[in-house]
C-alpha positions in Angstrom: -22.3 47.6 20.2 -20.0 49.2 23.2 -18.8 47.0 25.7 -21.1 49.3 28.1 -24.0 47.9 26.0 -22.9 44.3 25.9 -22.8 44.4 30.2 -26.3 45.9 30.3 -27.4 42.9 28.0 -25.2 40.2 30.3 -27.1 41.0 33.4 -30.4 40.8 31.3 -28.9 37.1 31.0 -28.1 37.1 34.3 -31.6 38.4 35.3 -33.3 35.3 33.1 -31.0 32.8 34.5 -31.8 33.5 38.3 -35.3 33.6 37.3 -35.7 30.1 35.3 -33.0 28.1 37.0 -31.7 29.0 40.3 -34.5 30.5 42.3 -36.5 27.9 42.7 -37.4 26.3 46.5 -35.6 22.6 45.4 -32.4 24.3 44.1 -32.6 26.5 46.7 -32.2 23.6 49.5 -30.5 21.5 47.4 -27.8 24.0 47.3 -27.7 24.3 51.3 -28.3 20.7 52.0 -26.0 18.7 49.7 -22.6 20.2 50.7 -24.1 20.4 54.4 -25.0 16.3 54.5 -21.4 15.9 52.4 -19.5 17.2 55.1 -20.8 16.4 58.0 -20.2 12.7 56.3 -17.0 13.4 57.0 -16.9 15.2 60.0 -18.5 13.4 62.0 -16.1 10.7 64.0 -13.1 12.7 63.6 -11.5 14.8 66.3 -11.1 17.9 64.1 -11.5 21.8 65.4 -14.1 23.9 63.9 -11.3 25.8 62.6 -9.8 23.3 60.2 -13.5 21.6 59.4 -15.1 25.6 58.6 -12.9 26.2 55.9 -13.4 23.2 54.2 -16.4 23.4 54.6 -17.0 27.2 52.9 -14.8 26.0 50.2 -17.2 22.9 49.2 -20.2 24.8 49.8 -19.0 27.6 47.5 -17.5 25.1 45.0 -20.5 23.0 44.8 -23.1 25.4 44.7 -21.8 27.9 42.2 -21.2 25.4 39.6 -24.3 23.7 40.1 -26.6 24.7 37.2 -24.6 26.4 35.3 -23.3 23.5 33.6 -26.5 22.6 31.9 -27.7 25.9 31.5 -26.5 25.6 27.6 -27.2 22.1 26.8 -31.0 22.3 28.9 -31.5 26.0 26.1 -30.1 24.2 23.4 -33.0 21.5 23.8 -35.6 24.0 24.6 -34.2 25.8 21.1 -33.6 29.3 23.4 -30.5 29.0 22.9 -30.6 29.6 19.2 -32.8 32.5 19.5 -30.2 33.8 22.4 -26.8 34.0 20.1 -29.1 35.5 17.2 -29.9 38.2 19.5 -27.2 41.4 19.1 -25.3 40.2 21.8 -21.9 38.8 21.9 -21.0 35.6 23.5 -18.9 36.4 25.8 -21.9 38.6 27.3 -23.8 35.4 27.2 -21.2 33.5 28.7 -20.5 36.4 31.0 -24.3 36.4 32.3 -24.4 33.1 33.1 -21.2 33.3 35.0 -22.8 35.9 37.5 -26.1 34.1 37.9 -24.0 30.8 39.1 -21.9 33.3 40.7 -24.4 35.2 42.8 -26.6 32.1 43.8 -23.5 30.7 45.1 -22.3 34.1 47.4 -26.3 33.8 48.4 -25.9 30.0 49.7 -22.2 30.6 51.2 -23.6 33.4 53.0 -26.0 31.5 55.2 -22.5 29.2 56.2 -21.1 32.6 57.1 -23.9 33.6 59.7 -23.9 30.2 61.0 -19.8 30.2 61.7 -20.0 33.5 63.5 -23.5 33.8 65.2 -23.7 30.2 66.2 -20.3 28.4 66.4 -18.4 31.9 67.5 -15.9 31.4 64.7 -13.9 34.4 64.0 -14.4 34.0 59.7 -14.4 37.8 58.4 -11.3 39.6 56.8 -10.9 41.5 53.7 -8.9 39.0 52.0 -11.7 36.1 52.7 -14.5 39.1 51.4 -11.9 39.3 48.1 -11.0 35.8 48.0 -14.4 34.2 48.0 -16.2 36.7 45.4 -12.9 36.0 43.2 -13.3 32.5 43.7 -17.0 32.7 42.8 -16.2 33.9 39.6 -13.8 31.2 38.9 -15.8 28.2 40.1 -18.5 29.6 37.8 -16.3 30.3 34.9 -15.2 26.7 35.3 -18.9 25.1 34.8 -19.2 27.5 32.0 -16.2 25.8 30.5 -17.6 22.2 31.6 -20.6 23.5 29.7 -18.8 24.2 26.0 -19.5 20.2 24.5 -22.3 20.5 21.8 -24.9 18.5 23.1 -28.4 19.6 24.2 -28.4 16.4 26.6 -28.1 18.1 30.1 -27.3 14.5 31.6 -24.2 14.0 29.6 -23.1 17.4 31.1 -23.6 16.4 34.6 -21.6 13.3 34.3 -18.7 14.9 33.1 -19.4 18.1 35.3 -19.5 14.9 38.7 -15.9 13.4 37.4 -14.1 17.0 37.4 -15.6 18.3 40.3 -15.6 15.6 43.2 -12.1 14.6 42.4 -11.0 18.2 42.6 -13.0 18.8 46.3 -11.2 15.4 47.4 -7.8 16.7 46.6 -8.2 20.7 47.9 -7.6 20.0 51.0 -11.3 20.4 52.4 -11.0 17.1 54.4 -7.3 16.6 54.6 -4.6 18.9 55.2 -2.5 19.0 52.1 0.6 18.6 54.6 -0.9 14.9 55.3 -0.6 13.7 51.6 3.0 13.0 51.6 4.6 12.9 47.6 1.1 13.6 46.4 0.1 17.1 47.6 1.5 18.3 44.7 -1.7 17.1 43.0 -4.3 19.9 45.0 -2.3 22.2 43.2 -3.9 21.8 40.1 -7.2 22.7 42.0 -8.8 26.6 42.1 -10.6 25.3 45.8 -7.5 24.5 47.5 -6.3 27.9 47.0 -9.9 29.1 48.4 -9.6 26.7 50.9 -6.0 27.7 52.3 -7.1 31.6 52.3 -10.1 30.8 54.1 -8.1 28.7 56.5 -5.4 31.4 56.5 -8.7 34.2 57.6 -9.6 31.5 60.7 -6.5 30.5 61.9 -3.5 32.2 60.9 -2.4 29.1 59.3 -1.3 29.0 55.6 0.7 27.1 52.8 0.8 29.6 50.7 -0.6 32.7 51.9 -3.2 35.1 51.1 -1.5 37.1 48.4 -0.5 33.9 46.7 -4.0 32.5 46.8 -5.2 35.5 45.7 -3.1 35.7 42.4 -3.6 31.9 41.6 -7.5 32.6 42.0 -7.1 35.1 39.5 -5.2 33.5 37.0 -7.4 30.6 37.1 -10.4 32.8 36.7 -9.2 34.4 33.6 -7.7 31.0 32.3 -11.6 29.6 32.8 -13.0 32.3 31.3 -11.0 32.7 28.4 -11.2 29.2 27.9 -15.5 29.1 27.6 -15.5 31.5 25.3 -12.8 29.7 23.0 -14.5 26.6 23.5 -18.3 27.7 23.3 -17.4 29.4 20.4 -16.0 26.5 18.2 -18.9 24.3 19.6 -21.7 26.8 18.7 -22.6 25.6 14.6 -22.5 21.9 16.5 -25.4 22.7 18.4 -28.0 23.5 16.3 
């Protein structure tokens, strides 16, 4: 099958993904409200400007809602025994994977898109630039790529997923900068570095107010690279995982 062939076959995943998991009115507002309620826990009692607290908060929202159901998308079909049927289908998995990447992906640019209109139309923030456009459809596809890779363990117990998915991904929004400026963490900022959403985080930053740690071409890059480390990882992983799950 041509790798032409094997896309049109990923969005058909893609299609049934959107359809069964993500469009749906709960996920919908779950996706706008949690982040929302998450940072305005934090916001609110602290003499911050919009354009330190904005960033942050397009970073969580973006983080959080992008690898929200695509971590159990695997272990939730391997219950419901679709999954089987899926990777018996002629299509390859890393067109599975692939397709589940850019449903997590898209509902998450769809979300991150209402905190767009609400920064310019109603706060007056100046947000747009090409690098933020780049840097946030970039970062989509790596947040997503990492849930897929949250996603690899053999189980068809959707909880145990969102347990592990909860200890990777709060720990990383607490150290990305999103509530305090890497600057502030003394010998420990070297830690957010390990993070994909500080990188998002400083370029959206960088798009708002001109400030930067490591500026837009860096974040860029690193986005990238983490992308195709994520990515490259799911498939490895899913792949030695698959005969464990049936």
């Amino acid at each position: 099958m041509s790798f032409v062939g094997q896309l049109k076959k990923s969005f058909a995943v893609t299609k049934k993904d959107l359809f069964i998991f993500y469009l749906k009115g709960p996920v919908l507002i779950s996706g706008i409200l949690m982040p929302s309620f998450l940072f305005i826990a934090f916001a609110l009692g602290r003499n911050l400007s919009l354009s330190f607290l904005i960033p942050g908060l397009l970073g969580m929202t973006l983080f959080v809602t992008v690898s929200s159901i695509g971590p159990v998308i695997a272990p939730w079909e391997t219950r419901m025994k679709t999954f089987e049927r899926l990777v018996s289908a002629p299509i390859t998995l890393w067109a599975i994977i692939l397709g589940d990447i850019f449903a997590s992906l898209m509902f998450g640019l769809f979300i991150t898109f209402f905190i767009f209109i609400i920064s310019i139309v109603l706060l007056g923030v100046e947000i747009i630039s090409l690098s933020l456009v780049a840097g946030t459809i970039i970062a989509a596809f790596c947040f997503s790529s990492l849930g897929l890779l949250i996603s690899a363990p053999p189980t068809d117990n959707p909880s145990n997923i969102m347990m592990l998915q909860s200890m990777i991904k709060f720990p990383l929004i607490f150290i990305s900068g999103v509530f305090v400026p890497i600057d502030n963490m003394g010998n420990w900022k070297f830690i957010s570095y390990i993070s994909p959403l500080t990188y998002y985080t400083d370029l959206a930053r960088n798009s708002i107010s001109g400030t930067s740690n490591f500026g837009p071409i860096i974040d860029l890059l690193v986005l990238i690279g983490f992308s195709i480390l994520f990515f490259t990882a799911a498939i490895v992983w899913h792949k030695k995982s698959l005969a464990r799950r049936f």
